[in-house]
mmCIF file of the N, C-alpha and C atoms, coordinates in Angstrom:
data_MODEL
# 
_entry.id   MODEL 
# 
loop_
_atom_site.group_PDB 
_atom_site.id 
_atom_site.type_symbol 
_atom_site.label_atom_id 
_atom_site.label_alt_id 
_atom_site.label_comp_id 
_atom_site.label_asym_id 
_atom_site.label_entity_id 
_atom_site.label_seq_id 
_atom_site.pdbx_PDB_ins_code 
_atom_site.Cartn_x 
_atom_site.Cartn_y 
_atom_site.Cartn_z 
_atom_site.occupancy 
_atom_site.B_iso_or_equiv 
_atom_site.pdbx_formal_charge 
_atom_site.auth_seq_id 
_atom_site.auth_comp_id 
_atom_site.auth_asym_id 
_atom_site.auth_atom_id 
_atom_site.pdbx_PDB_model_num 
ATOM 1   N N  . UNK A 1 1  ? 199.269 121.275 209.857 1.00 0.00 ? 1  UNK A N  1 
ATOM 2   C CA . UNK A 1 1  ? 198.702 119.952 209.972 1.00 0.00 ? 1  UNK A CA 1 
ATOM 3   C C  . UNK A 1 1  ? 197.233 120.090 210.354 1.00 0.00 ? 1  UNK A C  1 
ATOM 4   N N  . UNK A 1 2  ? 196.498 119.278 209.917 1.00 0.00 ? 2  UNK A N  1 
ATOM 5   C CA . UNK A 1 2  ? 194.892 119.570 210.296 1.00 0.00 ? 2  UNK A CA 1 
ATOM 6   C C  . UNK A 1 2  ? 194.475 118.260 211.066 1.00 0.00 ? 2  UNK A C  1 
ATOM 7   N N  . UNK A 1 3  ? 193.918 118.846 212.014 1.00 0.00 ? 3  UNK A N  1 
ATOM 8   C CA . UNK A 1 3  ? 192.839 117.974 212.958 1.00 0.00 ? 3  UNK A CA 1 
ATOM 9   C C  . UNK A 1 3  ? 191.839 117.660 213.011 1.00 0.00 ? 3  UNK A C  1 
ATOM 10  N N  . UNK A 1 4  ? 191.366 117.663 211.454 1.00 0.00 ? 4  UNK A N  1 
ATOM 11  C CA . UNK A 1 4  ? 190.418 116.747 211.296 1.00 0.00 ? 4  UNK A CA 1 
ATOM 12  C C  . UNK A 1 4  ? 190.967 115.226 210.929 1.00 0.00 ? 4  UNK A C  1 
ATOM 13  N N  . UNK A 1 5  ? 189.856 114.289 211.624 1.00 0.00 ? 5  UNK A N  1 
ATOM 14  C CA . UNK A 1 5  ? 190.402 113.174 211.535 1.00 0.00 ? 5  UNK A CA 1 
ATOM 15  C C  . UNK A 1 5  ? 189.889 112.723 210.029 1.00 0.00 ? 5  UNK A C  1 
ATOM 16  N N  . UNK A 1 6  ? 191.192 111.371 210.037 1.00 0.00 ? 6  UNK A N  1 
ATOM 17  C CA . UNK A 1 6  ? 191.035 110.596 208.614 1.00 0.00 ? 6  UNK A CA 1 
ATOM 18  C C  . UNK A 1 6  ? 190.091 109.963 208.600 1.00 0.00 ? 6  UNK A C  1 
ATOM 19  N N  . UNK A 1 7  ? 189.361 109.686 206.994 1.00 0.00 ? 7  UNK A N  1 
ATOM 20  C CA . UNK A 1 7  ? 187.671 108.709 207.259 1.00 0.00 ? 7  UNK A CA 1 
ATOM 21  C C  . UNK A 1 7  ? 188.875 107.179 207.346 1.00 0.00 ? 7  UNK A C  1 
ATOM 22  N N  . UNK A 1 8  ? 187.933 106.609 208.078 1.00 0.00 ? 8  UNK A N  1 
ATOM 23  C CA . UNK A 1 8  ? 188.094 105.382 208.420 1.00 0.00 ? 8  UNK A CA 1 
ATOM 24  C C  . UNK A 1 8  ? 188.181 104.883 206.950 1.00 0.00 ? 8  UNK A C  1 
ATOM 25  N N  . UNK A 1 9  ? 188.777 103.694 206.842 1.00 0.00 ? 9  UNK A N  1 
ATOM 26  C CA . UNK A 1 9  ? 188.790 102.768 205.323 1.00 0.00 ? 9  UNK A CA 1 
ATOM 27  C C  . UNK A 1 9  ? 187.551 101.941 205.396 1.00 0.00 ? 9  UNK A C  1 
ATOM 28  N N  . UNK A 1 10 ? 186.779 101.676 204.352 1.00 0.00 ? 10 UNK A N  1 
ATOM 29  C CA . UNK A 1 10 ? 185.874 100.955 204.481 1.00 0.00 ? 10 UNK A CA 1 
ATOM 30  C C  . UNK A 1 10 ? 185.927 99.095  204.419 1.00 0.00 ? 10 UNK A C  1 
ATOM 31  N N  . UNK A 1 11 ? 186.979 99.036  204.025 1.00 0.00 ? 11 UNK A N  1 
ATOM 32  C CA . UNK A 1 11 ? 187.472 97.368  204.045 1.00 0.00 ? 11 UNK A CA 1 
ATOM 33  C C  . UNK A 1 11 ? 188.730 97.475  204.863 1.00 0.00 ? 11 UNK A C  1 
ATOM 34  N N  . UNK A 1 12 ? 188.340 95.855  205.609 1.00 0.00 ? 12 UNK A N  1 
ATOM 35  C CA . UNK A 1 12 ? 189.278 96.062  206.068 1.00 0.00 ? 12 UNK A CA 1 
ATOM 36  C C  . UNK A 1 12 ? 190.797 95.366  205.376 1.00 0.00 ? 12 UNK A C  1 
ATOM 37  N N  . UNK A 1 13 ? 191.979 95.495  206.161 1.00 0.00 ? 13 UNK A N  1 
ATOM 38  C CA . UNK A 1 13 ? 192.901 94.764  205.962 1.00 0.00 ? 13 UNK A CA 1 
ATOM 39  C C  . UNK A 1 13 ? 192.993 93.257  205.345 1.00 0.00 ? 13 UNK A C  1 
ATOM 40  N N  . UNK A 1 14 ? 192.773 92.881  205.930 1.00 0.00 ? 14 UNK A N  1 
ATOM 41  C CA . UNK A 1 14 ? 192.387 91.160  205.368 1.00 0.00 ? 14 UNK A CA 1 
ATOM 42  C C  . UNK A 1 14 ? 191.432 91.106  203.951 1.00 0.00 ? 14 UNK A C  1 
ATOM 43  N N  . UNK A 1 15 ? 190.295 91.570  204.037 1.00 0.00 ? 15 UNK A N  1 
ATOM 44  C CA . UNK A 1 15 ? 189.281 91.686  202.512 1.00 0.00 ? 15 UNK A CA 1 
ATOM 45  C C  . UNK A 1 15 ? 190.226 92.848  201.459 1.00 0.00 ? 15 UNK A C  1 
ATOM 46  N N  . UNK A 1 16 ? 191.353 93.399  201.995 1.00 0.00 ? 16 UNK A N  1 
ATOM 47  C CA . UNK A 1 16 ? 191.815 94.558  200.760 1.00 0.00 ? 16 UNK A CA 1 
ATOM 48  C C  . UNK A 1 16 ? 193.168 93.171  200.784 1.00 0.00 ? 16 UNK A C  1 
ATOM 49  N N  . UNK A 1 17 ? 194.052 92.580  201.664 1.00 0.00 ? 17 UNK A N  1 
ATOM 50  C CA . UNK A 1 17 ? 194.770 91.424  201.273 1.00 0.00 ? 17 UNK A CA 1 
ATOM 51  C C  . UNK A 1 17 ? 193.994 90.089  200.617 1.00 0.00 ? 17 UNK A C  1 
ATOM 52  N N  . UNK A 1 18 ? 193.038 90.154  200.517 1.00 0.00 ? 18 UNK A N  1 
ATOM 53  C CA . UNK A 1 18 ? 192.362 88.574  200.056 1.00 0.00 ? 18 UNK A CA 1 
ATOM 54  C C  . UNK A 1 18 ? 192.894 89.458  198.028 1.00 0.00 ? 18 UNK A C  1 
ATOM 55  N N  . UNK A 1 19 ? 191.992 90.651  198.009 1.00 0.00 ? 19 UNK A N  1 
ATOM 56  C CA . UNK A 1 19 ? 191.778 91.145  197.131 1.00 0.00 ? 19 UNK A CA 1 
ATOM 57  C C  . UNK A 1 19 ? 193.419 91.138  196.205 1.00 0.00 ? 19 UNK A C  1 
ATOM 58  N N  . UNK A 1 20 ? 194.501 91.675  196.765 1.00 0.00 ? 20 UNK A N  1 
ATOM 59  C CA . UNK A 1 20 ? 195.512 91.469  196.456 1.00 0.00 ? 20 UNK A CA 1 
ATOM 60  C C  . UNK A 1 20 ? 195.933 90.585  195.854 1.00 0.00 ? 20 UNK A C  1 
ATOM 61  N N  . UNK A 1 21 ? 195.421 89.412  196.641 1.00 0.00 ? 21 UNK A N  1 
ATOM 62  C CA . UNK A 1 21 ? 195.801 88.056  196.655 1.00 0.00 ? 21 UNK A CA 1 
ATOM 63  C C  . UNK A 1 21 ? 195.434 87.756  194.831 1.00 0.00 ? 21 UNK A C  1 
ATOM 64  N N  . UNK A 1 22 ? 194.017 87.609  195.264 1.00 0.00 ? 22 UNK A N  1 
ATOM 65  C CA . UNK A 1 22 ? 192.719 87.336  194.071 1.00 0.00 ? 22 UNK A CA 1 
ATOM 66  C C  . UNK A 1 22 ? 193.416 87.703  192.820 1.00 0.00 ? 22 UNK A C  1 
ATOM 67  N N  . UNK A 1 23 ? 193.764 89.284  192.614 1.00 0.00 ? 23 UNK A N  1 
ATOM 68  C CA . UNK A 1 23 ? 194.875 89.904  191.652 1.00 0.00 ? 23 UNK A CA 1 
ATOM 69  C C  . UNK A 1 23 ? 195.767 88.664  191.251 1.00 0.00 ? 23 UNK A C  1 
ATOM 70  N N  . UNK A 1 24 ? 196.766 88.986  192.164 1.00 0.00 ? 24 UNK A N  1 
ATOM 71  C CA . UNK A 1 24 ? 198.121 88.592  191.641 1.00 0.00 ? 24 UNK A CA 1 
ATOM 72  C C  . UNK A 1 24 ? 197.559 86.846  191.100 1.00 0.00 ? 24 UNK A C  1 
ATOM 73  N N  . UNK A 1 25 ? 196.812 86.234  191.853 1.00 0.00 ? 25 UNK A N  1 
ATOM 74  C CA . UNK A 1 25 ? 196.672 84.964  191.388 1.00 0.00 ? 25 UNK A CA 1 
ATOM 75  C C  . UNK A 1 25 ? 196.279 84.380  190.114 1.00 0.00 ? 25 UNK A C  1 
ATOM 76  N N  . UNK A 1 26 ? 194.940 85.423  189.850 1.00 0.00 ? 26 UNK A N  1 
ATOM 77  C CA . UNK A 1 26 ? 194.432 85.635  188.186 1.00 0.00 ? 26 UNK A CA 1 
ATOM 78  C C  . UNK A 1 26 ? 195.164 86.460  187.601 1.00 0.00 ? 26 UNK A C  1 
ATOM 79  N N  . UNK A 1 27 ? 196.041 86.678  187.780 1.00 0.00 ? 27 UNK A N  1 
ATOM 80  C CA . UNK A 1 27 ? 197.381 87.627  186.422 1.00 0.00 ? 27 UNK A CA 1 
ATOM 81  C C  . UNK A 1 27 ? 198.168 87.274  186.348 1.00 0.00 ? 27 UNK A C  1 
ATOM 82  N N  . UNK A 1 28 ? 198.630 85.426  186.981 1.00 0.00 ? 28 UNK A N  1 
ATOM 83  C CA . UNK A 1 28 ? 199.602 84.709  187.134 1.00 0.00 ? 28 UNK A CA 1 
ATOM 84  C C  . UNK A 1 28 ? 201.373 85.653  187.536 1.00 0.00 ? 28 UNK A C  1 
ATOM 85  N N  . UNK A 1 29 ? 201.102 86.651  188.253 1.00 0.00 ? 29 UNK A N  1 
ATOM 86  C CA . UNK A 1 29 ? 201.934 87.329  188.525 1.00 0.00 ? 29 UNK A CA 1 
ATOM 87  C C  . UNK A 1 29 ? 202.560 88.452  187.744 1.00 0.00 ? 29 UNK A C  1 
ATOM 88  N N  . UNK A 1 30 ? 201.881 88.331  186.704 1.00 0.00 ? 30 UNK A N  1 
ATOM 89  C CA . UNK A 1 30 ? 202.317 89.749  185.673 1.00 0.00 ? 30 UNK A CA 1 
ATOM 90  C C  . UNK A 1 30 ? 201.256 90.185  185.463 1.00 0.00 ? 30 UNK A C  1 
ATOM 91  N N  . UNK A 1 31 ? 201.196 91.605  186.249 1.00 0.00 ? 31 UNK A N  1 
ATOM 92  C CA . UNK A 1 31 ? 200.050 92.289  185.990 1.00 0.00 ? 31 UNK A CA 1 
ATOM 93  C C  . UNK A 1 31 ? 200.216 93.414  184.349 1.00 0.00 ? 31 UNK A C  1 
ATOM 94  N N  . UNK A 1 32 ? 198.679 93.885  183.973 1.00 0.00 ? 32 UNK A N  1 
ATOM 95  C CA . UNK A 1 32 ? 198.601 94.397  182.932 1.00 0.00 ? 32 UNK A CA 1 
ATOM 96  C C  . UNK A 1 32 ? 198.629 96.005  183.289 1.00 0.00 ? 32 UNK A C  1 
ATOM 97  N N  . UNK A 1 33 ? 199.091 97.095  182.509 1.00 0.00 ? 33 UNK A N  1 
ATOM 98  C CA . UNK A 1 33 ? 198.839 98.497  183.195 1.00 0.00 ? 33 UNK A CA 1 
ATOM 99  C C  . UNK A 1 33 ? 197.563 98.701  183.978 1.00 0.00 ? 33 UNK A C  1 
ATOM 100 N N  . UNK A 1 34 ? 196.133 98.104  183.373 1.00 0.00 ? 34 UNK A N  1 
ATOM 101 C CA . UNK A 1 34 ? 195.348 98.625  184.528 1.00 0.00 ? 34 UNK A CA 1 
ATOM 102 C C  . UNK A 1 34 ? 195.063 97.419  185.691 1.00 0.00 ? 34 UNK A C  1 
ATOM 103 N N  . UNK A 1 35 ? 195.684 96.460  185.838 1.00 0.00 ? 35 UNK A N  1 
ATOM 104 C CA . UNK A 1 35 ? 195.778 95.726  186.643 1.00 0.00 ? 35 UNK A CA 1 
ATOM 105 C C  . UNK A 1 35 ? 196.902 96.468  187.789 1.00 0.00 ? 35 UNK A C  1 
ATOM 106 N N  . UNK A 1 36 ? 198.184 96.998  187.379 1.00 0.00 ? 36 UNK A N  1 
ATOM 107 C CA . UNK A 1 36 ? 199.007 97.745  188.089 1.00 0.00 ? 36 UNK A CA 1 
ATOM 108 C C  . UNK A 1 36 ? 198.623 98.803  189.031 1.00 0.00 ? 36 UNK A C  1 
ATOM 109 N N  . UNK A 1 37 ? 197.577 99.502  188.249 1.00 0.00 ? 37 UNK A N  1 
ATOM 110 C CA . UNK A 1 37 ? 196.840 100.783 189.111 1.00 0.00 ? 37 UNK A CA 1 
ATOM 111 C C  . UNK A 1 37 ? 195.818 100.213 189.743 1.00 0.00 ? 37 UNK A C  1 
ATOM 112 N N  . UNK A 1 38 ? 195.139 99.005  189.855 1.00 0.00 ? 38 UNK A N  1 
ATOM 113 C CA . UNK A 1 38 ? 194.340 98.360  190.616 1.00 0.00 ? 38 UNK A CA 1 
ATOM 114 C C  . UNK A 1 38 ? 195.285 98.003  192.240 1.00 0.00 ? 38 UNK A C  1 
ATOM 115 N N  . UNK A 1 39 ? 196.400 97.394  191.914 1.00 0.00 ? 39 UNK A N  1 
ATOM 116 C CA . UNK A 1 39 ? 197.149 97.313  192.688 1.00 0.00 ? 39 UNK A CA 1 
ATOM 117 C C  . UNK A 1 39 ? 197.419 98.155  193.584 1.00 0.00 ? 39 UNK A C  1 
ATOM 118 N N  . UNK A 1 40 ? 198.239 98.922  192.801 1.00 0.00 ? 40 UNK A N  1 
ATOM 119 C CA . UNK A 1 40 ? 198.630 100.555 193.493 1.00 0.00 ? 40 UNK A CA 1 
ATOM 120 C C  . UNK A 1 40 ? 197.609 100.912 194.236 1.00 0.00 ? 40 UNK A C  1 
ATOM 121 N N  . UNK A 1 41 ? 196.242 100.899 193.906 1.00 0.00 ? 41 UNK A N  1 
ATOM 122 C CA . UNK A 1 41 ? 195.072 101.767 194.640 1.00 0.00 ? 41 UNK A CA 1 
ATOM 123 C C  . UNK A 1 41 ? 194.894 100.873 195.953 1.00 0.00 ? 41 UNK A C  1 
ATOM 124 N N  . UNK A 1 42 ? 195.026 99.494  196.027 1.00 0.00 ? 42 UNK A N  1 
ATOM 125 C CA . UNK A 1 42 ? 195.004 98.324  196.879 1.00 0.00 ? 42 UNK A CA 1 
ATOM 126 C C  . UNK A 1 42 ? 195.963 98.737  197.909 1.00 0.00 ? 42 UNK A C  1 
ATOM 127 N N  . UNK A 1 43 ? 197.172 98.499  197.452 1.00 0.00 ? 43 UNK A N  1 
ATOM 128 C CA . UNK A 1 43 ? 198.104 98.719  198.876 1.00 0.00 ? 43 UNK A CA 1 
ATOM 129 C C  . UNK A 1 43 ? 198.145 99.706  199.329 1.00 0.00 ? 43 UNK A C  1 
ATOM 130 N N  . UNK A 1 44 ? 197.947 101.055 198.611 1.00 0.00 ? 44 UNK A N  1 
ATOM 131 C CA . UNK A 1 44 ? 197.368 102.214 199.432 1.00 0.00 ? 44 UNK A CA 1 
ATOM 132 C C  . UNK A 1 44 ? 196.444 102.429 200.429 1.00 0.00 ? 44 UNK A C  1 
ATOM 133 N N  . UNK A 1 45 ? 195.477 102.121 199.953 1.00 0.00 ? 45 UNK A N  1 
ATOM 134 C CA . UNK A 1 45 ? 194.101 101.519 200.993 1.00 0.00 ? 45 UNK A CA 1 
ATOM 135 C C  . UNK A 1 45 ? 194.378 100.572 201.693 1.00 0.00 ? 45 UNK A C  1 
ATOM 136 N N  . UNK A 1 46 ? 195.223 99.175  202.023 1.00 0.00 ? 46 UNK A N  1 
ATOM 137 C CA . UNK A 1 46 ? 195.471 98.254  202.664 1.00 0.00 ? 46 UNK A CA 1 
ATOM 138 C C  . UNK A 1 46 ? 196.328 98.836  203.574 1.00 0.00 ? 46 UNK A C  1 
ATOM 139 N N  . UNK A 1 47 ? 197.255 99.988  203.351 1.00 0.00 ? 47 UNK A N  1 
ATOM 140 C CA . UNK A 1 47 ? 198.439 100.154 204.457 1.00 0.00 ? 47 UNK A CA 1 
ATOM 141 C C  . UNK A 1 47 ? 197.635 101.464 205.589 1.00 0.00 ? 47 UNK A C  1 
ATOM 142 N N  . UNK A 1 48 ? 196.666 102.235 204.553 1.00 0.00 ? 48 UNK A N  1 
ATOM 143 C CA . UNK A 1 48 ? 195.581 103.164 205.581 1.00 0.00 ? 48 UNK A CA 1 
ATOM 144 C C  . UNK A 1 48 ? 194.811 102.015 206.305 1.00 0.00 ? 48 UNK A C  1 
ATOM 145 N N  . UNK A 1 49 ? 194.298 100.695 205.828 1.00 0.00 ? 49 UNK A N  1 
ATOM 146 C CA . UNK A 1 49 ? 193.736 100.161 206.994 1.00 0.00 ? 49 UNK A CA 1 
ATOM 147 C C  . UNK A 1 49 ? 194.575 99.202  208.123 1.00 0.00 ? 49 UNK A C  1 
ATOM 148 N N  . UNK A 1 50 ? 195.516 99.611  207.842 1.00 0.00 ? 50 UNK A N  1 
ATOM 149 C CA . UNK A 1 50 ? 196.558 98.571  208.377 1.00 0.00 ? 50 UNK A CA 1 
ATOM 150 C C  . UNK A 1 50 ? 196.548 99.834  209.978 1.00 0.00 ? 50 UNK A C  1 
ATOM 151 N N  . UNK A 1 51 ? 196.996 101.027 209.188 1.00 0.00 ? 51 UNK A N  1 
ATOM 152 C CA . UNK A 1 51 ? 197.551 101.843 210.488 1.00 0.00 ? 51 UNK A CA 1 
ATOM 153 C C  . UNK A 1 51 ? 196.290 101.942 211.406 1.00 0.00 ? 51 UNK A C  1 
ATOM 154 N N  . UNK A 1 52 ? 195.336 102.025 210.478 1.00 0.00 ? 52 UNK A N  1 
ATOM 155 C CA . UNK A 1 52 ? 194.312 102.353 211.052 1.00 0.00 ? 52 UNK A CA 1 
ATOM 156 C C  . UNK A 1 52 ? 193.660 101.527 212.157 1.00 0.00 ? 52 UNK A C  1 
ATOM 157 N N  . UNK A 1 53 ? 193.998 99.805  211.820 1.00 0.00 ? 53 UNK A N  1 
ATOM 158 C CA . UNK A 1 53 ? 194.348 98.859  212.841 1.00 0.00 ? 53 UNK A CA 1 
ATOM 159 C C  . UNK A 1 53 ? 195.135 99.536  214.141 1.00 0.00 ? 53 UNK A C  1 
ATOM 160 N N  . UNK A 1 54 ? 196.475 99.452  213.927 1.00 0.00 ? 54 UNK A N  1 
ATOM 161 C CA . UNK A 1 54 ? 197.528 99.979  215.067 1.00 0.00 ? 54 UNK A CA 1 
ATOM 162 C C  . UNK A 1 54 ? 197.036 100.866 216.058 1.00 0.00 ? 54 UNK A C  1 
ATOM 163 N N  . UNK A 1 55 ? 196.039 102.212 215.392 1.00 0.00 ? 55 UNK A N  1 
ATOM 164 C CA . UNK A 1 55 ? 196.066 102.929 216.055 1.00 0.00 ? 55 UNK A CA 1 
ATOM 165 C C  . UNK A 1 55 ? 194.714 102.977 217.214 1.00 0.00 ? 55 UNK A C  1 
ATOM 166 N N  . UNK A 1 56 ? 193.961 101.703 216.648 1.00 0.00 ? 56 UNK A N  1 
ATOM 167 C CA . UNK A 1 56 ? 192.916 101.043 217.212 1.00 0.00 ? 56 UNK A CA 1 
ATOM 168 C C  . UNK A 1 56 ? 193.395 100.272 218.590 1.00 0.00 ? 56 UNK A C  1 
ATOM 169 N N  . UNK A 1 57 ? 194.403 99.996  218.404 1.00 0.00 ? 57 UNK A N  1 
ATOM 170 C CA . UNK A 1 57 ? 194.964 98.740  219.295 1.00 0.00 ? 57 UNK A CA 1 
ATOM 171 C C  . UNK A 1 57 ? 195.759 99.754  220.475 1.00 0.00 ? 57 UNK A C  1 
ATOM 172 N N  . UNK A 1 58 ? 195.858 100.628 220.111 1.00 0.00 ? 58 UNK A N  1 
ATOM 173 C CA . UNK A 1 58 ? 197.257 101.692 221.147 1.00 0.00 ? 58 UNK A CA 1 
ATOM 174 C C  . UNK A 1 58 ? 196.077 102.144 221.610 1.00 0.00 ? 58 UNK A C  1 
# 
């Protein structure tokens, strides 16, 4: 395991959920393949700034 620390996310939680949002709203809920990997790259980055929250708060 390495101890170097993780880079911080540069958006946070809320601006990577607005973004989500923004998505799913203009693709009326069916996204297109590269709308999918837009996604994918989103909640990846949204759940690193999520923890990254938590571990702010502990």
């Amino acid at each position: 395991m390495s101890s170097t620390p993780r880079p911080r996310p540069t958006r946070s939680a809320e601006e990577l959920n607005e973004q989500i949002r923004r998505l799913m709203l203009c693709s009326g809920g069916r996204l297109s393949e590269e709308q999918r990997k837009e996604y994918a790259g989103l909640v990846v980055e949204w759940a690193a700034a999520v923890r990254g929250g938590v571990l702010e708060a502990a």
